[in-house]
N, C-alpha and C positions, 0 to 999 in steps of 0.2 A: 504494500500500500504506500502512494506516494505520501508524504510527508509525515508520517506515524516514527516515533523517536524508537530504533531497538532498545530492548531491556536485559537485563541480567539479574531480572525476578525473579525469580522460583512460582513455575506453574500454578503452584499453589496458593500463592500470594494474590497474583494477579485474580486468580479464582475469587478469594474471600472479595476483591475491591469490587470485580464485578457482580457478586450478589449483595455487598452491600448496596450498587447504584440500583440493581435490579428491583433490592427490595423495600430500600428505605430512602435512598435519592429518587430516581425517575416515576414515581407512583405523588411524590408533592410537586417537583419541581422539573420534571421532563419536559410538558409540553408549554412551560412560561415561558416569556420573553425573557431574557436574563435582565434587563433594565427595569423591569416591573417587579422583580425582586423584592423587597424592602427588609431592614433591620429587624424592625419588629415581628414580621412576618417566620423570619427565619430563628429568632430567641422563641417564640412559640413553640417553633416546629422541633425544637432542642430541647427545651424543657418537656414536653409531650415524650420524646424519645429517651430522655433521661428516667423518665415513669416508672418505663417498661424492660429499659437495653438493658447493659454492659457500658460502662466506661467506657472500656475500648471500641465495643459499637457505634457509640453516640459518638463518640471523636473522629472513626475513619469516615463516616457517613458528612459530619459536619466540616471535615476535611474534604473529601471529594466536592463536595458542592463550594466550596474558598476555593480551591484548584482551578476549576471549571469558571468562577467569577474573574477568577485572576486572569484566567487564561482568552477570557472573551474582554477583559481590557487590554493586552497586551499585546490582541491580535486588532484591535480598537474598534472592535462589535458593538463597545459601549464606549462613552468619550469616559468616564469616569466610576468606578466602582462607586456603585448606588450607594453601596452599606457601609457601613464601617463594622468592623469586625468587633464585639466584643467577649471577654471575656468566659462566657457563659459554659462553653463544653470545655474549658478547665476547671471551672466551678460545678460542672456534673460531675465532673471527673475526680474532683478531688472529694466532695461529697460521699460519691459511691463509695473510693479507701476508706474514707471516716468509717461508715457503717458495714464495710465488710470484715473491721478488724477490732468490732468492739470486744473487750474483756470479760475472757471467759470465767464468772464464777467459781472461785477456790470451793475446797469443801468449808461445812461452814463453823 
């Protein structure tokens, strides 16, 4: 394929990114316009997935979708990244550790 970057992923990798687009990117945000995007829209759509995911779910998902914004400014699909990025799927992210590693009761 012309212009597609080779990789030195491991199959399986690539595998995970593509059902995370399959299944939690392109089902909100596949058939938008990337400039009709918005901030808020997308803190929703994270906090919503931080519900229900994984950490790490909630972070490759909210990473492929910053890649793909990044990548339609760069290519200048949009004159300016709508959004500004915050915060928030490190703040799921650090949340989840919190609560996956609370203290387990001694005897008593």
């Amino acid at each position: 394929m012309a212009g597609r970057k080779k990789t030195k992923a491991k199959p399986s990798y690539i595998e995970t990114l593509e059902r995370a687009w399959r299944v939690h990117v392109a089902p909100k945000w596949g058939m938008r316009e990337v400039q009709s995007i918005t901030h808020d829209e997308v803190q929703v759509w994270v906090s919503a997935l931080a519900e229900s995911k994984s950490a790490s779910v909630v972070l490759r998902a909210e990473g492929i979708l910053r890649a793909l914004l990044a990548k339609a400014k760069a290519d200048k699909c949009i004159t300016r990244q709508s959004m500004r990025w915050s915060r928030i799927a490190q703040e799921a992210s650090r949340e989840a550790r919190v609560s996956d590693h609370r203290p387990i009761a001694g005897p008593g």
